[in-house]
py3Dmol code that shows the C-alpha trace and the ligand (Angstrom):
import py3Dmol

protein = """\
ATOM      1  CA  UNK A   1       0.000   0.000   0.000  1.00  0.00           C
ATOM      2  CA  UNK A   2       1.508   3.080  -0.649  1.00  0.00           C
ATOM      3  CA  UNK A   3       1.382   6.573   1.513  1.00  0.00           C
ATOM      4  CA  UNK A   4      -0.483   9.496   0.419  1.00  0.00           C
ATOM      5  CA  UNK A   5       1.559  12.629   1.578  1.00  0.00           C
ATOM      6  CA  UNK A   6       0.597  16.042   0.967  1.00  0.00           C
ATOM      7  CA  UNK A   7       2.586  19.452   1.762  1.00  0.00           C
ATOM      8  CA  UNK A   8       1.850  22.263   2.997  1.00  0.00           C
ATOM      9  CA  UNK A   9       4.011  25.471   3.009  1.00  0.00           C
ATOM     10  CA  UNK A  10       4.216  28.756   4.662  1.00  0.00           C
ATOM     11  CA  UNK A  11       5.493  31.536   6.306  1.00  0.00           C
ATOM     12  CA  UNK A  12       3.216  30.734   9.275  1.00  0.00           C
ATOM     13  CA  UNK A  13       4.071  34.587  11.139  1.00  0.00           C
ATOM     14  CA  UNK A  14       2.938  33.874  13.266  1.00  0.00           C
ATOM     15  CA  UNK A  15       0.589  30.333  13.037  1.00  0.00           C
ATOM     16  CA  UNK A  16      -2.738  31.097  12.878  1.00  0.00           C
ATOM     17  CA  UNK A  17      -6.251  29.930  13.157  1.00  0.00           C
ATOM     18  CA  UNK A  18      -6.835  29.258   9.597  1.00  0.00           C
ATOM     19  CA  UNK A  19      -3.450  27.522   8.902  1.00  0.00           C
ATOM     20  CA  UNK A  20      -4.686  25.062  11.464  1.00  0.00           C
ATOM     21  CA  UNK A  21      -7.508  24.597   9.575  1.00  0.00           C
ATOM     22  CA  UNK A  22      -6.553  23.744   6.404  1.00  0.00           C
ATOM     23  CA  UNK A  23      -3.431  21.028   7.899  1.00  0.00           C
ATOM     24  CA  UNK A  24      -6.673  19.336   9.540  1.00  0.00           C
ATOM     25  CA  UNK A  25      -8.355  19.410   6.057  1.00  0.00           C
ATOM     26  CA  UNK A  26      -6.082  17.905   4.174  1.00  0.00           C
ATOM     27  CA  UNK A  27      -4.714  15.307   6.952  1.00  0.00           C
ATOM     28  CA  UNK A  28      -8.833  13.669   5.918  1.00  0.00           C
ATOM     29  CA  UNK A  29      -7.163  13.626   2.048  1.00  0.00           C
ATOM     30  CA  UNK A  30      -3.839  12.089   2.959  1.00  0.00           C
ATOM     31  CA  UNK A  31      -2.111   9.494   5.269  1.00  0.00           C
ATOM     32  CA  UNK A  32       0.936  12.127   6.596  1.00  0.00           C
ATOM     33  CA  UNK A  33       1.480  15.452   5.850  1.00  0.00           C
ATOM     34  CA  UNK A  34       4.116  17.395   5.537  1.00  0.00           C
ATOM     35  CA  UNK A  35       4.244  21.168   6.793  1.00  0.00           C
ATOM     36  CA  UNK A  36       6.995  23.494   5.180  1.00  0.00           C
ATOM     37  CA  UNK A  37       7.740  26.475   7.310  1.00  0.00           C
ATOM     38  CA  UNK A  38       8.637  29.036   4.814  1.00  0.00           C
ATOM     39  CA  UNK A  39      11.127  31.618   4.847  1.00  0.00           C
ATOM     40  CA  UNK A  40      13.589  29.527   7.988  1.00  0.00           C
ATOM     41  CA  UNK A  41      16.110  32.430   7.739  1.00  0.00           C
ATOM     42  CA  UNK A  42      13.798  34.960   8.346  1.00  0.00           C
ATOM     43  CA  UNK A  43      12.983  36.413  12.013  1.00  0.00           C
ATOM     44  CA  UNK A  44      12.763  39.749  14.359  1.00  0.00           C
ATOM     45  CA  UNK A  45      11.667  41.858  12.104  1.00  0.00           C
ATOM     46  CA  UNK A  46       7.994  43.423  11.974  1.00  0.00           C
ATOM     47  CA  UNK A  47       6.732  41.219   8.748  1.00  0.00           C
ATOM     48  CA  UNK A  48       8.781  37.976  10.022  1.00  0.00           C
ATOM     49  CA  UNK A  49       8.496  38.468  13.794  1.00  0.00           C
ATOM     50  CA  UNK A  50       9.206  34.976  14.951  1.00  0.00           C
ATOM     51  CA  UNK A  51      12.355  32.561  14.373  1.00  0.00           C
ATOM     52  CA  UNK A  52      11.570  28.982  12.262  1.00  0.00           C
ATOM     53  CA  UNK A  53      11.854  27.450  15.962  1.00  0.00           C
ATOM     54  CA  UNK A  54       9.411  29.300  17.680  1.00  0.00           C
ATOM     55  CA  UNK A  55       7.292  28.632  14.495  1.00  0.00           C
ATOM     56  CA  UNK A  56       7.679  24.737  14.565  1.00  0.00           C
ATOM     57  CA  UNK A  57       6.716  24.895  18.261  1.00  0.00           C
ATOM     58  CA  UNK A  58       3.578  26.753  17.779  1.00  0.00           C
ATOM     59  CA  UNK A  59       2.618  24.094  15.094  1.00  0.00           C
ATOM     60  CA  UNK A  60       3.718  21.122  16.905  1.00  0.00           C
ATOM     61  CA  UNK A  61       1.834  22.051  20.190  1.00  0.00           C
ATOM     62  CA  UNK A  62      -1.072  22.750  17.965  1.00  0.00           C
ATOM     63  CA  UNK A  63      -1.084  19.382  16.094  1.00  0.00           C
ATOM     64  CA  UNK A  64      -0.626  17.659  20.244  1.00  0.00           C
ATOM     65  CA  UNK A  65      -3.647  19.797  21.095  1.00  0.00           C
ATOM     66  CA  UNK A  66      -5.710  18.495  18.325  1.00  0.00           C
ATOM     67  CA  UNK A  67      -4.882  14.731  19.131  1.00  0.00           C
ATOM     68  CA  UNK A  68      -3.218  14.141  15.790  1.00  0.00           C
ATOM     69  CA  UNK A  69      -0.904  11.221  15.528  1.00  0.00           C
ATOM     70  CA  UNK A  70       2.360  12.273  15.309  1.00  0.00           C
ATOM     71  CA  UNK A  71       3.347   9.630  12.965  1.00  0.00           C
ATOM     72  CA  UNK A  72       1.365  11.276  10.730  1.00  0.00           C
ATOM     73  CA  UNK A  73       3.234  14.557   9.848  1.00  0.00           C
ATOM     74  CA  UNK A  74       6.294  16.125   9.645  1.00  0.00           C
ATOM     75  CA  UNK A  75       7.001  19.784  10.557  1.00  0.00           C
ATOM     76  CA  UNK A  76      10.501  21.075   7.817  1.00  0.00           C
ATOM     77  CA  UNK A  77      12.340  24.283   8.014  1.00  0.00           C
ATOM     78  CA  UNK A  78      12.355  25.655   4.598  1.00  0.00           C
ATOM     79  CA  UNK A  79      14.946  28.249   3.942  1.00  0.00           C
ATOM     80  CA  UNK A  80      14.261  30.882   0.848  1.00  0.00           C
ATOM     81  CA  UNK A  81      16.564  30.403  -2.386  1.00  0.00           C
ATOM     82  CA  UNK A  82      17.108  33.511  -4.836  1.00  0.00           C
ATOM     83  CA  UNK A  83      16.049  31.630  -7.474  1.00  0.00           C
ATOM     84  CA  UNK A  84      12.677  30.673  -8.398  1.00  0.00           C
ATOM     85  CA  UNK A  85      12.718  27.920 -11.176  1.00  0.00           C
ATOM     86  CA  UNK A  86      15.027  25.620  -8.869  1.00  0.00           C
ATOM     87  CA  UNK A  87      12.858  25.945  -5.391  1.00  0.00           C
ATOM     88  CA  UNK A  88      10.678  22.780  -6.012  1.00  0.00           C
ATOM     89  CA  UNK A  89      13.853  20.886  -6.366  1.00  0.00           C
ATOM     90  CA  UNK A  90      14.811  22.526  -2.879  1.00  0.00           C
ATOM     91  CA  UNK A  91      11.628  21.635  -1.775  1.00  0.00           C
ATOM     92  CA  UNK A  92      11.860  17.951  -2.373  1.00  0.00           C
ATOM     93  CA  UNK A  93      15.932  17.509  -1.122  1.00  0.00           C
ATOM     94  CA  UNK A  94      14.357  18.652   2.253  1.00  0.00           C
ATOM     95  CA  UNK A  95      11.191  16.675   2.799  1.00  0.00           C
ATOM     96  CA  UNK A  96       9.776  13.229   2.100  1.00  0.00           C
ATOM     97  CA  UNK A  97       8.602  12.189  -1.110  1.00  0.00           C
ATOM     98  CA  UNK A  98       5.187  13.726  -1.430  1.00  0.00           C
ATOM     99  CA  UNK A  99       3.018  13.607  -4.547  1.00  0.00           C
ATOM    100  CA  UNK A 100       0.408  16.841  -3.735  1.00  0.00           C
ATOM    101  CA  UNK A 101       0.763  19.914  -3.122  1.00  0.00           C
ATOM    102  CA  UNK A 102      -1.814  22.074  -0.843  1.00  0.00           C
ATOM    103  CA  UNK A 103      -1.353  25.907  -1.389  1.00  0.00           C
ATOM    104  CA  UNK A 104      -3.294  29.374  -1.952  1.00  0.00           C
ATOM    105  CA  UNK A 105      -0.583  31.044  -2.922  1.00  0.00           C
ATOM    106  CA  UNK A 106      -0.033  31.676  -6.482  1.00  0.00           C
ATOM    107  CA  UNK A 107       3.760  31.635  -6.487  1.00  0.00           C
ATOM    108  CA  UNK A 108       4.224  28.258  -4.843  1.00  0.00           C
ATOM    109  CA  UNK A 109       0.927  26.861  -6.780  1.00  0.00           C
ATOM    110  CA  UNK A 110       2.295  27.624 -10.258  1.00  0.00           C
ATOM    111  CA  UNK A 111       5.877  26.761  -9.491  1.00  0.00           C
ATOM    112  CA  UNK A 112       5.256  22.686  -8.203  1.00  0.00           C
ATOM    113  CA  UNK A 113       2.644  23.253 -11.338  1.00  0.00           C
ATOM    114  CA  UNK A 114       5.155  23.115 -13.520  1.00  0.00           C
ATOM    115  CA  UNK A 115       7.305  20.486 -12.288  1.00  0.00           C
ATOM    116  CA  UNK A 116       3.959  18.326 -12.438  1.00  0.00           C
ATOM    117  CA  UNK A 117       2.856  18.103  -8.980  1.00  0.00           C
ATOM    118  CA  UNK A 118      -0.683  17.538  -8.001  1.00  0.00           C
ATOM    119  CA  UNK A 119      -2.007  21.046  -6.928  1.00  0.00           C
ATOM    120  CA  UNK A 120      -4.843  21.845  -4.555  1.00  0.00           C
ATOM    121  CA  UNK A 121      -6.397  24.971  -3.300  1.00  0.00           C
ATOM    122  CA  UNK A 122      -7.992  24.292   0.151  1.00  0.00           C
ATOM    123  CA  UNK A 123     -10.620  26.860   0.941  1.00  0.00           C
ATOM    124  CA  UNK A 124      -9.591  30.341   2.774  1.00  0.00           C
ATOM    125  CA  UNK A 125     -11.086  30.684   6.212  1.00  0.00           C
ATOM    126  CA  UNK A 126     -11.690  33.846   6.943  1.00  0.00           C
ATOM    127  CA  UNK A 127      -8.869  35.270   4.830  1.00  0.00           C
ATOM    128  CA  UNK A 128      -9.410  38.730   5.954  1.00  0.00           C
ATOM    129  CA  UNK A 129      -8.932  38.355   9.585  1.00  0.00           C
ATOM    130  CA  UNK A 130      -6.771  34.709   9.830  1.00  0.00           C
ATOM    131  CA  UNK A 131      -4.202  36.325   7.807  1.00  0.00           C
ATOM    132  CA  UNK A 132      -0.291  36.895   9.416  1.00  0.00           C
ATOM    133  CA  UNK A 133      -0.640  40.753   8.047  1.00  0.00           C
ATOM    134  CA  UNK A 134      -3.674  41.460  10.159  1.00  0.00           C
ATOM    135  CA  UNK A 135      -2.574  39.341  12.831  1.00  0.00           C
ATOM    136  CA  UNK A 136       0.561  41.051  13.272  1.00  0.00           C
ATOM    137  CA  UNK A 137      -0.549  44.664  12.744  1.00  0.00           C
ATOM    138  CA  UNK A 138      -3.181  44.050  16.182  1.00  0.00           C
ATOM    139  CA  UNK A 139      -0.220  42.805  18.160  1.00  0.00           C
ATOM    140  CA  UNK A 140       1.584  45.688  16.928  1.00  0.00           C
ATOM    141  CA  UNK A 141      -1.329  47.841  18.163  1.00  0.00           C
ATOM    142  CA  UNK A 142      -2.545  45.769  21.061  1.00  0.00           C
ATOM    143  CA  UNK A 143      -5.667  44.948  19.704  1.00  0.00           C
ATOM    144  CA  UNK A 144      -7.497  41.281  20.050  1.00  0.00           C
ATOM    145  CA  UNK A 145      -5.129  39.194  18.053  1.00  0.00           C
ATOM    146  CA  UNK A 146      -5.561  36.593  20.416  1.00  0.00           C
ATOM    147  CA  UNK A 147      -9.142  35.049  19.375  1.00  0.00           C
ATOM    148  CA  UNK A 148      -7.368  34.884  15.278  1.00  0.00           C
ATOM    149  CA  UNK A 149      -4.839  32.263  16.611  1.00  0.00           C
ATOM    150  CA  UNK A 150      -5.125  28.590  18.561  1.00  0.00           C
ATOM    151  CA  UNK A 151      -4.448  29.075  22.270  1.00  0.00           C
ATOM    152  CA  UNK A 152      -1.184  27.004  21.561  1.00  0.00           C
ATOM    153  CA  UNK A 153       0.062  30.043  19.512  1.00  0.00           C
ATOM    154  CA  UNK A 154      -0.553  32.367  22.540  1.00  0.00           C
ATOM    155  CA  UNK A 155       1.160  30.396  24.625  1.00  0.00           C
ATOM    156  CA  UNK A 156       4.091  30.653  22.897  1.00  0.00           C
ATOM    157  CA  UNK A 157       4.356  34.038  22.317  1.00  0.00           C
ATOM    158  CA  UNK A 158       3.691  35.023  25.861  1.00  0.00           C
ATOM    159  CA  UNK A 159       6.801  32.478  26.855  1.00  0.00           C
ATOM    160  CA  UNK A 160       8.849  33.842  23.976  1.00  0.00           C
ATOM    161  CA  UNK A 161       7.797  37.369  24.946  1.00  0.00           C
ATOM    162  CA  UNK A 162       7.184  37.719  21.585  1.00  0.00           C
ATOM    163  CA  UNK A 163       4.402  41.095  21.741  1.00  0.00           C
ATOM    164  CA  UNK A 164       6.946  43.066  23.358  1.00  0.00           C
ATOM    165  CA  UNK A 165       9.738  41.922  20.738  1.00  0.00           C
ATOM    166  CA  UNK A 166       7.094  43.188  17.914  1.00  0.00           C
ATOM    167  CA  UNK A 167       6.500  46.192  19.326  1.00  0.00           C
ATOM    168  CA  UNK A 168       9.918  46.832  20.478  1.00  0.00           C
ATOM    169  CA  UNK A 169      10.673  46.490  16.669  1.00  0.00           C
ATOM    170  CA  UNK A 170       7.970  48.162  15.076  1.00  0.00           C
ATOM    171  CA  UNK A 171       9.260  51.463  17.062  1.00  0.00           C
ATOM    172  CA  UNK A 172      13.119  50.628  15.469  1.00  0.00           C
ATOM    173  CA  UNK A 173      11.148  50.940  12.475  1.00  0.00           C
ATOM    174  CA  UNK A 174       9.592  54.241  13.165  1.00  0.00           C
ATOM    175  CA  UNK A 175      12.683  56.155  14.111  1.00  0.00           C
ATOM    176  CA  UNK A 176      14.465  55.140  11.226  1.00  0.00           C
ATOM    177  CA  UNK A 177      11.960  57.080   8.797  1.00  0.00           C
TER     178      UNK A 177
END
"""
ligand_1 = """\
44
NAD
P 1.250 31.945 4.540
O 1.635 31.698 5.945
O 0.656 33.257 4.141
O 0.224 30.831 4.050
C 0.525 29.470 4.156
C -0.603 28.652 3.567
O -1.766 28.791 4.386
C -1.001 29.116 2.153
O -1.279 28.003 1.357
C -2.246 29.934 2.391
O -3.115 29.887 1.269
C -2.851 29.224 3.602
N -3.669 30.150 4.383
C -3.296 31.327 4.944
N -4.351 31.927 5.553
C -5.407 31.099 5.377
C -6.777 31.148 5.750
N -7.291 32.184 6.421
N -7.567 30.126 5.397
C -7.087 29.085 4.706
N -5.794 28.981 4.299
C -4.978 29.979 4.640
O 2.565 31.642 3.703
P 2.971 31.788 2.150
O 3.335 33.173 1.839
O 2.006 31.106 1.250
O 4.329 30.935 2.219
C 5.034 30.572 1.098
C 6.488 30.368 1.505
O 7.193 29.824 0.398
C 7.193 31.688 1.898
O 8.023 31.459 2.998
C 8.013 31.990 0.644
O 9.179 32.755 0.895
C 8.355 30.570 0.192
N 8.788 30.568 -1.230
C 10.110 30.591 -1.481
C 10.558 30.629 -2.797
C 12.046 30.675 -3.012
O 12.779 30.537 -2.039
N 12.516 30.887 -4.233
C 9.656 30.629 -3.835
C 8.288 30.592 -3.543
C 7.840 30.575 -2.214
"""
view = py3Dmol.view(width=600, height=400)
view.addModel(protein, "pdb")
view.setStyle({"model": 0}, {"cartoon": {"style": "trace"}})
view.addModel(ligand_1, "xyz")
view.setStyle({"model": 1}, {"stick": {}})
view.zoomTo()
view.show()
């Protein structure tokens, strides 16, 4: 019998409500999943706030909340290349085989589309409000951010004191204009 694994990738900054809903979609398409966290390098700055670690831990607690068997997935730090038309093959030197991919972002959708993956769209929750921009621009201003992502995510960002580090950044930002 052979495994069905999907992938998932993103930025995940932070890991939000609607990212958790679309890794429980697909894990009722495939046997294991695999869950790209995009942009590794990146961290402690306004747009990419939080360090691939942090990330991985908000997912993993997540996936432990939700009772899913961790057999069933594996969480990859995925570091950006400059160059486009070689990323898939980046892609698939750092993860397990996998035959589909799961993305809404046009980018990543086209680029595994043309080295003949299976591509699927899973449905946006909420896109307006579960979206990292949003998410991160109410922490930034102290509004409710908290009710956008799983109460693992919180967690995590209260032990990583990670509104303070936003904020403490966003004002870098300011008096450097
Ligand atoms: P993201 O965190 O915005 O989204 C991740 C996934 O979750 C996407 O498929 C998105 O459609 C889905 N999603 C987000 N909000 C949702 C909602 N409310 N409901 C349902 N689904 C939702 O991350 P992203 O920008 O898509 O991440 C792509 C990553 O791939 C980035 O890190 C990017 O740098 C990387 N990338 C790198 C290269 C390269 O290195 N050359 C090329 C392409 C992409």
């Amino acid at each position: 019998m052979s495994i069905k694994r999907g992938l998932i990738i993103g930025r995940m900054q932070p890991f939000h409500k609607g990212h958790g809903q679309v890794i429980l979609k697909t894990l009722e398409e495939v046997d294991e999943i695999i869950i790209g966290v995009g942009s590794a390098q990146m961290s402690h700055t306004t747009n990419d706030p939080f360090t691939a670690g942090e990330r991985i831990m908000m997912i993993k607690r997540f996936l432990v909340e939700e009772n899913v068997d961790s057999l069933r997935y594996y969480i990859v730090p995925m570091e950006d290349i400059e160059m486009n038309a070689v990323w898939v093959a980046h892609v698939k030197m750092m993860t397990p085989p996998f035959s589909t991919l799961y993305s809404g972002n046009p980018l990543v959708q086209r680029l595994f589309y043309e080295e003949n993956y299976e591509v699927k769209s899973p449905p946006l929750y909420s896109r307006k409000l579960l979206s990292g921009r949003e998410i991160r621009k109410r922490m930034i201003n102290n509004d409710d951010w908290q009710s956008l992502v799983p109460s693992s995510t919180v967690e995590i960002i209260k032990e990583i004191d990670g509104i303070n580090r936003i904020q403490h950044l966003a004002k870098k930002e300011k008096n450097e204009e």
